[in-house]
LUMLUM-56314 format. One line per field, with one value per atom (N, C-alpha, C, O): residue number from 1; atom name; x, z, y. Coordinates in steps of 0.2 Angstrom, whole numbers. Each point is the difference from the previous one (the first is absolute). Layout:
num = [NUM/...]
atome = [CA/...]
xx = [X/...]
zz = [Z/...]
yy = [Y/...]
This chain:
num = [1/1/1/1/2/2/2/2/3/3/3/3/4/4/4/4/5/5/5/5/6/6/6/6/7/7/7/7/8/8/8/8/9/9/9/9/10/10/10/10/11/11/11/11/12/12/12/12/13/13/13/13/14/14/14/14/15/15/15/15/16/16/16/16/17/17/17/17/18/18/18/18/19/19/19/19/20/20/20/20/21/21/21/21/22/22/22/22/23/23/23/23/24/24/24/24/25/25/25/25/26/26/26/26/27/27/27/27/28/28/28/28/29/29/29/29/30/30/30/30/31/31/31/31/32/32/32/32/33/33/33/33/34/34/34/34/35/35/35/35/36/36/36/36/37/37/37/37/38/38/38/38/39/39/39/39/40/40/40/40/41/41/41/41/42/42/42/42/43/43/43/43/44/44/44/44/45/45/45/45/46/46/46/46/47/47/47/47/48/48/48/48/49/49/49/49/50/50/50/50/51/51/51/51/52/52/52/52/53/53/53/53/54/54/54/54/55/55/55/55/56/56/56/56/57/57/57/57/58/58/58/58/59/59/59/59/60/60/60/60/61/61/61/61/62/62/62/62/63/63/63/63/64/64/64/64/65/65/65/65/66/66/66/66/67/67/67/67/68/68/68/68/69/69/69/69/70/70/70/70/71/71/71/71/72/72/72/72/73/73/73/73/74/74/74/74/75/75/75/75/76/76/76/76/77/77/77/77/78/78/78/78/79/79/79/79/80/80/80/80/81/81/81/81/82/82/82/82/83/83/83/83/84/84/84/84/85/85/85/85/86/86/86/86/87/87/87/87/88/88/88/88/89/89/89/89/90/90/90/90/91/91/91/91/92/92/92/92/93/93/93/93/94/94/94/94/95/95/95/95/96/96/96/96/97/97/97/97/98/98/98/98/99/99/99/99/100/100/100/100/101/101/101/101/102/102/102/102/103/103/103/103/104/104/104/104/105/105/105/105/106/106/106/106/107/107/107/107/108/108/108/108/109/109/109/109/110/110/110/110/111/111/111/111/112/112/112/112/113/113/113/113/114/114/114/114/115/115/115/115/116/116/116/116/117/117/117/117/118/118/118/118/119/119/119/119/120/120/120/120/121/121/121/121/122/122/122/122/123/123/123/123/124/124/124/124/125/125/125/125/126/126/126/126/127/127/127/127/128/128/128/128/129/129/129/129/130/130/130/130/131/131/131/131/132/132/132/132/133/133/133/133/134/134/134/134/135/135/135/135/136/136/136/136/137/137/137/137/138/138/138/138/139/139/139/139/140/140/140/140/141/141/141/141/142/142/142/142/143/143/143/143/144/144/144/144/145/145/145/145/146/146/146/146/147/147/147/147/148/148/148/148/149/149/149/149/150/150/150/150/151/151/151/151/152/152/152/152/153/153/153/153/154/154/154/154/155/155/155/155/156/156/156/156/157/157/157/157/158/158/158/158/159/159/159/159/160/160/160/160/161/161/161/161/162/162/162/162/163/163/163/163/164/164/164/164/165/165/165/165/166/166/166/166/167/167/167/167/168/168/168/168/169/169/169/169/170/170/170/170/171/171/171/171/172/172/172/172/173/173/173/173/174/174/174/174/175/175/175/175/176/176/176/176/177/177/177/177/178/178/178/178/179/179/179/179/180/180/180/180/181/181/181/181/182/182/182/182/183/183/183/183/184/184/184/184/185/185/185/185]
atome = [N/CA/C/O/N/CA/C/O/N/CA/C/O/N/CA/C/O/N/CA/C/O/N/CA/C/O/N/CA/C/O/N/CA/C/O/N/CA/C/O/N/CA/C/O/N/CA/C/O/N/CA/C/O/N/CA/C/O/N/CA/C/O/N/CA/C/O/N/CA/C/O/N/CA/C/O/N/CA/C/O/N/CA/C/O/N/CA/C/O/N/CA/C/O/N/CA/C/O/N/CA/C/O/N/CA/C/O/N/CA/C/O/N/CA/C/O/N/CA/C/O/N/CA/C/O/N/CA/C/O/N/CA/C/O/N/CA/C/O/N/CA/C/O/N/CA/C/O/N/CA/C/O/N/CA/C/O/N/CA/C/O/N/CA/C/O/N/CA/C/O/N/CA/C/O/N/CA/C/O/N/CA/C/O/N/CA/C/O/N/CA/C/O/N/CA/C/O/N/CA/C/O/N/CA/C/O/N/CA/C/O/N/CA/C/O/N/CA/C/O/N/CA/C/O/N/CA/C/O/N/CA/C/O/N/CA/C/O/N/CA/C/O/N/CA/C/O/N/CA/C/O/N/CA/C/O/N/CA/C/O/N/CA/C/O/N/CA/C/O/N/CA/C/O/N/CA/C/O/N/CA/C/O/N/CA/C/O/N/CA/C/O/N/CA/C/O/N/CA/C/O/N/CA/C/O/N/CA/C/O/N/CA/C/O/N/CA/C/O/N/CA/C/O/N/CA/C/O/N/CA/C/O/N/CA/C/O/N/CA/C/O/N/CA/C/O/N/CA/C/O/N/CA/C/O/N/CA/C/O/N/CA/C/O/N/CA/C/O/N/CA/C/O/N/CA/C/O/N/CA/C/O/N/CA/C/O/N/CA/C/O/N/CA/C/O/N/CA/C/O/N/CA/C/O/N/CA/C/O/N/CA/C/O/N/CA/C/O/N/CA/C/O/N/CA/C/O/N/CA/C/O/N/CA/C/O/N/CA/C/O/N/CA/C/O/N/CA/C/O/N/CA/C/O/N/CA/C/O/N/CA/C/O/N/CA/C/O/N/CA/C/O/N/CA/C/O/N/CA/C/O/N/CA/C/O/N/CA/C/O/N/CA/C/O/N/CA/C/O/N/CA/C/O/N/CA/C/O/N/CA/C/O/N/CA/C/O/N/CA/C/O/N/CA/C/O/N/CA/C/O/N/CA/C/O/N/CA/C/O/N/CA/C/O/N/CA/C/O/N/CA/C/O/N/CA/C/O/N/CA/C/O/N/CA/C/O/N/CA/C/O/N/CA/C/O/N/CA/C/O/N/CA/C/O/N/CA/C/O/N/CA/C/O/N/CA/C/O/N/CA/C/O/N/CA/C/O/N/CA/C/O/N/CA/C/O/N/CA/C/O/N/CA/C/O/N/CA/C/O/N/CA/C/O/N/CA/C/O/N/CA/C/O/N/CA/C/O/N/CA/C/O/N/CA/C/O/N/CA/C/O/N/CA/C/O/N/CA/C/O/N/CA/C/O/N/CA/C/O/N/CA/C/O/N/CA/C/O/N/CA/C/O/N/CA/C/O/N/CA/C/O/N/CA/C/O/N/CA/C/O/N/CA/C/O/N/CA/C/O/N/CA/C/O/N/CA/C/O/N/CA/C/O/N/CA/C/O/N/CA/C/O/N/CA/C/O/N/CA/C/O/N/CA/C/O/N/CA/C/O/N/CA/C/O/N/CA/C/O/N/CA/C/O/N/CA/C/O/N/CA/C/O/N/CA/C/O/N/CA/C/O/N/CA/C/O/N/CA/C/O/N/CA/C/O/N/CA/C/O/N/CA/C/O/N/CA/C/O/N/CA/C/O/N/CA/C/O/N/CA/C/O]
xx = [-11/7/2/-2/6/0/5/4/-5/2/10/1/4/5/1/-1/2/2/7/2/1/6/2/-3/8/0/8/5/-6/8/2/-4/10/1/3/3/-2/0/10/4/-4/8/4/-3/9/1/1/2/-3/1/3/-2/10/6/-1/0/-1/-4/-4/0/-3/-6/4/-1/5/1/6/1/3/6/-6/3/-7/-4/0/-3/7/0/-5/0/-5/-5/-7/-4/3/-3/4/-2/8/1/0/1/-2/-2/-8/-2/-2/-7/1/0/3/-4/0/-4/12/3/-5/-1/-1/-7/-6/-4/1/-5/-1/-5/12/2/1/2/-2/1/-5/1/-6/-8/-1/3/-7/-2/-10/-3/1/-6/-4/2/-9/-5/1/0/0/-1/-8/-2/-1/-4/0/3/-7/1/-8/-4/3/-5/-1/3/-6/4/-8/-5/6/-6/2/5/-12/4/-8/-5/6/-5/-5/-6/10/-1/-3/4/-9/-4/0/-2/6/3/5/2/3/6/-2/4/-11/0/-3/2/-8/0/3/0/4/7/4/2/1/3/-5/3/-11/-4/2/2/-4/-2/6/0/7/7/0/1/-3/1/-6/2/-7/-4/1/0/2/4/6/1/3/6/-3/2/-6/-1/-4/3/-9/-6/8/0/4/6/3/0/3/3/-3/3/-11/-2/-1/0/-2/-3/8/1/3/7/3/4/-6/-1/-5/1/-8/-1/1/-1/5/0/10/5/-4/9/3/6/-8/1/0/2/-4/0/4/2/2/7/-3/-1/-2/-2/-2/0/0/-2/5/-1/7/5/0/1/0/1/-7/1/-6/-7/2/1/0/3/6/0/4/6/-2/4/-10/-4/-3/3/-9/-3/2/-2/10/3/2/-1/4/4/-7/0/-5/-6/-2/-1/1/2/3/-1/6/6/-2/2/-4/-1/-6/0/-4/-6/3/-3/7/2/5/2/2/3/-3/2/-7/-6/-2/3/-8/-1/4/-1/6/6/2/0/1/1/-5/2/-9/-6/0/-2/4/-1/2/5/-9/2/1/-5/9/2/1/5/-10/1/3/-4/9/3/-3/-1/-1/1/2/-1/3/4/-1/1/-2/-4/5/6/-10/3/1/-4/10/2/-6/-3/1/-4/-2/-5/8/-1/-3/-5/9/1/-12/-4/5/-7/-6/-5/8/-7/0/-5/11/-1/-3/-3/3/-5/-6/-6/5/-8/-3/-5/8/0/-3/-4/9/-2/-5/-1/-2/-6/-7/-3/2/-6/-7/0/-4/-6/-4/2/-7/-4/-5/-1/-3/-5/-7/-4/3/-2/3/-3/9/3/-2/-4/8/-1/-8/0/-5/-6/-3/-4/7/0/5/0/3/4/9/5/-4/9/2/-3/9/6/3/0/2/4/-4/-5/10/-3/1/3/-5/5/2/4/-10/2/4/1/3/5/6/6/-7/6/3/6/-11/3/5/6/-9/8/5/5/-3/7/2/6/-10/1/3/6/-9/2/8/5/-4/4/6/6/-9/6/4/6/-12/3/2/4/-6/5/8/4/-3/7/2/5/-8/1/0/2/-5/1/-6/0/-6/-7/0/2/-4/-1/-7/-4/3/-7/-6/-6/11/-7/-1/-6/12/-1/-6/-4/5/-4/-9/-5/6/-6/-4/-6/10/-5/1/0/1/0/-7/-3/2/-4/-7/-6/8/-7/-1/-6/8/-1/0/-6/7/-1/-5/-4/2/-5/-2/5/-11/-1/4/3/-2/2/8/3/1/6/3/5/-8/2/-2/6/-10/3/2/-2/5/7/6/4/-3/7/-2/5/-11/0/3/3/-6/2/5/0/6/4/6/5/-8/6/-5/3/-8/-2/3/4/-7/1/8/2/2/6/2/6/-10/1/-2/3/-6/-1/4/-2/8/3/1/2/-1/3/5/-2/7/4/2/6/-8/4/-4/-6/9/-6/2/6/-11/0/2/-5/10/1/0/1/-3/0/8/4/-4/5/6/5]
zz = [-120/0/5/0/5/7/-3/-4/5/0/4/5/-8/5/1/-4/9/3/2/5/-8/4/4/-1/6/6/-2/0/-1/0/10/4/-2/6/3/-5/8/6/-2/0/0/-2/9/5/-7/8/5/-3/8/1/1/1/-1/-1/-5/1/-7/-7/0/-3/9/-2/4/0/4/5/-2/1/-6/-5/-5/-6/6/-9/4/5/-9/0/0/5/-9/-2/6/0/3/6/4/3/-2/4/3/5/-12/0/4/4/-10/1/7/3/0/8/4/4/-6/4/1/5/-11/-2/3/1/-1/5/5/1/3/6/3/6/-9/1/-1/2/-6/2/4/5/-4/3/0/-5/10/-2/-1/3/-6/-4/5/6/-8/4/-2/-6/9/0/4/5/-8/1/3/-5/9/2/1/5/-10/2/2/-3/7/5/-2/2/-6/1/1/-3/10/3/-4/0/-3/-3/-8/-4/4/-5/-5/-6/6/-5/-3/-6/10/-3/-5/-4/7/-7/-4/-5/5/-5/-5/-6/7/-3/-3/-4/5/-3/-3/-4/4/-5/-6/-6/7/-7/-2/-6/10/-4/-5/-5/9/-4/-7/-6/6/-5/-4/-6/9/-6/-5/-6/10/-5/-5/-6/8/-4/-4/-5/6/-6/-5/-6/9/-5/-5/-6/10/-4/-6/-5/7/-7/-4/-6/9/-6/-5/-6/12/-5/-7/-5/7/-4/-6/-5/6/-5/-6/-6/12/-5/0/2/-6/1/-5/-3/3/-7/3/-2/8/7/2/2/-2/5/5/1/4/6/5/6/-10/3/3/1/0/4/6/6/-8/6/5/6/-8/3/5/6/-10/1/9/5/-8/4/8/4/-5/4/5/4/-7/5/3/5/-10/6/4/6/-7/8/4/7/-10/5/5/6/-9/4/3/5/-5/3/6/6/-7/8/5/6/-12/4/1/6/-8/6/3/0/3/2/6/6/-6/6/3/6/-9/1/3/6/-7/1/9/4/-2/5/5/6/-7/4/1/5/-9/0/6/4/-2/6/-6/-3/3/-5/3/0/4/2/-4/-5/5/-3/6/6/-12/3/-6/-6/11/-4/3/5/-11/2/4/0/5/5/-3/-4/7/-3/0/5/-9/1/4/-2/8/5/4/3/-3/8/-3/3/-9/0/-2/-2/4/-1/9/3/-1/9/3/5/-6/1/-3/3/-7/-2/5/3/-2/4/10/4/-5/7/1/6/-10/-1/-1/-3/4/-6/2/4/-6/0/7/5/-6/9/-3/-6/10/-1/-4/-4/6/-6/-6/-6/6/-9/-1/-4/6/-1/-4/-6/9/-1/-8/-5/7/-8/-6/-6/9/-9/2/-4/9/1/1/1/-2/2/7/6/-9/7/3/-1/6/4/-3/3/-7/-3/4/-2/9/6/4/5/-5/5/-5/3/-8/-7/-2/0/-1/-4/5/-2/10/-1/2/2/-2/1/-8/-1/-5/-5/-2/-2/2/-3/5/-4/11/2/-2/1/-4/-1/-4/-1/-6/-8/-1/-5/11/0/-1/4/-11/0/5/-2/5/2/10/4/-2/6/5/6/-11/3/8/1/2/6/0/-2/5/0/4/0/3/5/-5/-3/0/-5/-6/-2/-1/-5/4/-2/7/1/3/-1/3/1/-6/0/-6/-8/-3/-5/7/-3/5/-1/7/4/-1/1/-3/0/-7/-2/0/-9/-2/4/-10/-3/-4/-1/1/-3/-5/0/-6/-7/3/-2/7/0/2/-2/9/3/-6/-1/-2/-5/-5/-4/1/-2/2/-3/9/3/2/0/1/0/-4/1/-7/-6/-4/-5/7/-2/3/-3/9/3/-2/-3/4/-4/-7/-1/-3/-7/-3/-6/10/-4/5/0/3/2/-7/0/-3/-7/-5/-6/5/-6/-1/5/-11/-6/-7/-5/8/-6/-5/-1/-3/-3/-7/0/-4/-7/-2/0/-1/-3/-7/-2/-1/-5/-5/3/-10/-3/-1/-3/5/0/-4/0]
yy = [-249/1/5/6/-9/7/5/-2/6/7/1/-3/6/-2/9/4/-5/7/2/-3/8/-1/8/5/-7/4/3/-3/9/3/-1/1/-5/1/7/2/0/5/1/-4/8/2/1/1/-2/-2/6/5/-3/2/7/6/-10/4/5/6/-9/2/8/5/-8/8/4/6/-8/4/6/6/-9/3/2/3/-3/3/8/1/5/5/3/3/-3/2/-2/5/-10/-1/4/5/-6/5/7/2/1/7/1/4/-10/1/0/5/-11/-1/7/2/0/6/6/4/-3/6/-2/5/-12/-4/3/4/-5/-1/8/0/5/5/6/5/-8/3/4/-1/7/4/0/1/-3/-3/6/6/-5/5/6/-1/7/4/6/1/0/6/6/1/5/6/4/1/0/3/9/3/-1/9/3/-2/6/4/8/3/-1/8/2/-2/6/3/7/1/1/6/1/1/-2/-1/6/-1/7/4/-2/1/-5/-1/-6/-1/-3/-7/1/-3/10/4/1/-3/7/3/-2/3/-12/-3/-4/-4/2/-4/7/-2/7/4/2/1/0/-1/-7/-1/-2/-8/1/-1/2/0/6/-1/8/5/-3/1/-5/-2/-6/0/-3/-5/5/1/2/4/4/0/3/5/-4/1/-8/-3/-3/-1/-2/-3/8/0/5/7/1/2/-3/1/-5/2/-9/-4/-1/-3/8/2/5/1/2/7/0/4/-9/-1/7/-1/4/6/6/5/-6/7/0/-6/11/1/0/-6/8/3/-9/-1/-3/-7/-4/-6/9/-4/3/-2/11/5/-2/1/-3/0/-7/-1/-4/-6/0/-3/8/0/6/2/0/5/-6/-2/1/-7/-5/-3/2/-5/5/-1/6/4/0/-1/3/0/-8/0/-3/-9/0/-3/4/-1/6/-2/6/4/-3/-1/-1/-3/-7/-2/-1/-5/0/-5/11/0/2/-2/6/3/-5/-1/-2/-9/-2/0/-2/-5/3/-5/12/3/-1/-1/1/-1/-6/-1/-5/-7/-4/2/-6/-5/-7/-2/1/-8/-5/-2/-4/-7/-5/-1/-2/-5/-8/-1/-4/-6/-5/0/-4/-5/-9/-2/-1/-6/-4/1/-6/-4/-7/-3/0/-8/-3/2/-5/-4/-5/-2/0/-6/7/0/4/5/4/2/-3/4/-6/2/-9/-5/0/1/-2/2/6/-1/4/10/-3/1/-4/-1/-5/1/-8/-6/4/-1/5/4/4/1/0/2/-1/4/-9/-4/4/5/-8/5/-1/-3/7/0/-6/-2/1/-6/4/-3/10/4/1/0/2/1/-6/-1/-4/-6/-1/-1/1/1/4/-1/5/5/-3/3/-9/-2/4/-1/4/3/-8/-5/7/-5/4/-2/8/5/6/4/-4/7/8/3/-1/4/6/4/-4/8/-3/3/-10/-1/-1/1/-4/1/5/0/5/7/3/0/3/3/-4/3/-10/-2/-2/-2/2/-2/6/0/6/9/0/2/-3/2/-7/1/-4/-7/2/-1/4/1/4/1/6/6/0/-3/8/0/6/3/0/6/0/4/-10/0/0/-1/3/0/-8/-5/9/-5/-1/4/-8/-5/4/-2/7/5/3/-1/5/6/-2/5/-13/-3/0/2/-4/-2/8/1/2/9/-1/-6/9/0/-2/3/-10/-5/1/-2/6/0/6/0/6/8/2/2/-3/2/-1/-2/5/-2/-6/-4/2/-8/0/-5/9/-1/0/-5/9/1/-5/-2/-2/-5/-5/-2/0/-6/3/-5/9/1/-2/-4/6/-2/-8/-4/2/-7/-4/-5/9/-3/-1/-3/7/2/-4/-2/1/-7/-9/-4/4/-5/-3/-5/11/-1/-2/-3/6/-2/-6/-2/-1/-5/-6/-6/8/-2/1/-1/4/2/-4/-4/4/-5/3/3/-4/5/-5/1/-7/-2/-4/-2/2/-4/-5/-1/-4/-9/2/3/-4/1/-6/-6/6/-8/-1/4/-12/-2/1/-2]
């Protein structure tokens, strides 16, 4: 005996287009700000110092305060460590160089990869792309800050290996963000 299946049909048009609540949805779609990242550079290896062991003094005070909730002395200790954090990143925060990048429409960044394909060696090795002719027009594409494609490419040719794939990877990867969850129906 076959099976009957039935099809809700398609509400009309008009219908969705007055449904308030798609309305709102689409307006918030439509109004999207695409992933943004943050890349912070701080040259001065005392000042990261100083804000790692700010950061770990507060946390070691806070849990000894939590053990010991019967001490007076463990909020004032508590209320000392964070003023001490808050200088050590404020120090930080002054020395800091902060790159922002922010991911590309998605046509406009399968076209940058398309413009690049691999050399007949990467090729060779299993690449799809160039990635020394990609990086700096990708870094200077995804910059929210204005990086220019010379400036990306001395960056990526003069830096250190680890720092230059950082900032690689920084406009790459949020090339990959995904800010949203499959939730059950």
């Amino acid at each position: 005996m076959p099976t009957k299946t039935t099809t809700t049909p398609a509400p009309p048009p008009a219908a969705v287009a007055a449904d308030a609540h798609w309305a709102a949805t689409r307006e918030k779609l439509a109004n999207r700000i695409r992933p943004t990242v943050s890349l912070t550079i701080c040259d001065d290896l005392d000042l990261r110092v100083a804000l790692d062991t700010a950061r770990s003094n507060l946390r070691r005070i806070k849990a000894a305060a939590e053990d010991r909730q019967d001490d007076a002395t463990g909020p004032e200790a508590v209320a000392l460590a964070e003023e001490d954090l808050a200088a050590a990143q404020a120090a930080f925060d002054e020395a800091a160089i902060v790159l922002r990048f922010r991911a590309l429409p998605r046509l406009e960044f399968e076209a940058l990869k398309k413009a690049h394909p691999a050399t007949e060696e990467q090729a060779e090795d299993g690449h799809d792309l160039n990635v020394e002719s990609l990086g700096p027009e990708l870094v200077a594409k995804s910059s929210v800050d204005g990086m220019t494609v010379d400036d990306a490419r001395e960056f990526l040719d003069t830096w250190s290996p680890g720092e230059a794939t950082a900032l690689f990877n920084a406009a790459w990867n949020i090339q990959e963000a995904a800010r949203m969850d499959l939730g059950k129906g």
